[in-house]
N, C-alpha and C positions, 0 to 999 in steps of 0.2 A: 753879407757874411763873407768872410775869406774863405776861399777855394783849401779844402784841407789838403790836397797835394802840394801847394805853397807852403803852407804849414809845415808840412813834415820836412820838407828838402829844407827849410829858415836853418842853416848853421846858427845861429845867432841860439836861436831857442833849442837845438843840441847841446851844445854846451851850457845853459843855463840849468837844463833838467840835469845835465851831466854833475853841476855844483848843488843841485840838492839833492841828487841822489847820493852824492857824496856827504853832505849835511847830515840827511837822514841814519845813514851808515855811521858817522864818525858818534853821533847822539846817542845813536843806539848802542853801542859798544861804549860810552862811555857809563850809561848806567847800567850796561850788564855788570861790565868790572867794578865800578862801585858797589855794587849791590849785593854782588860774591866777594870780592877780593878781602873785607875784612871779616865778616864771617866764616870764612874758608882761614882766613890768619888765628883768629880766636880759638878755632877749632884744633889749628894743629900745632899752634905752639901758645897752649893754656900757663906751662910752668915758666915761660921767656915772661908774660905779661904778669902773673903772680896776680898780686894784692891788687891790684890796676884795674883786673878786666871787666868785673862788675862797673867799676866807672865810665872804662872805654867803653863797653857796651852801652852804655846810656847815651854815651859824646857822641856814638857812632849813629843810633837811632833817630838823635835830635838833629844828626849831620846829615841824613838822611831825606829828611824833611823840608831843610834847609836848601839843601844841593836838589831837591827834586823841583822846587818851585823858583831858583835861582836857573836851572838847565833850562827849565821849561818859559821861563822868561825869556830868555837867550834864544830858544830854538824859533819863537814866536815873533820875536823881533827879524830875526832873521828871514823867515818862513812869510811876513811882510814886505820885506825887500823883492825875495823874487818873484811875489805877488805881483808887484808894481813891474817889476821890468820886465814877465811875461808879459803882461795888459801893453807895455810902451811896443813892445815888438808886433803883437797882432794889432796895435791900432795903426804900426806903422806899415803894417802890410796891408792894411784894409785902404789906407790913403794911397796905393801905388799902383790900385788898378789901371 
């Protein structure tokens, strides 16, 4: 097993956690804003959308759906990536004793 003081001092694996902590972060804020921005639009400008918004609201719900299993593919594939090249960093520290 690698020594977890080597671990922690690995710059290599700082910046890695630093890119998905940043992942995590930009994910996250993109389905907050998704998930208010047009309901908070519907809400406050009903007379700008007119006849529309019973539609938008359906386009918006099925967009929903859509974009949550399309993000969540994304984030997944991603969240594999750095799977793999933390595992590459501590195998490569466990060979350097």
């Amino acid at each position: 097993m690698m020594d977890p003081s080597k671990l922690y001092n690995n710059e290599e694996l700082r910046q890695l956690i630093r890119r998905r902590i940043r992942l995590n972060f930009y994910t996250s804020f993109l389905f907050i804003f998704y998930y208010l921005f047009a309901p908070l639009f519907f809400i406050k400008f009903p007379d700008f959308l007119g006849e529309y918004l019973l539609l938008l609201s359906w386009l918006y719900v099925f967009s929903l759906f859509i974009g949550t299993w399309l993000v969540g593919w994304w984030y997944s594939k991603r969240a594999k990536v750095y799977e793999y090249q933390k595992n590459e960093i501590i195998n490569k520290g466990k060979g350097s004793r």
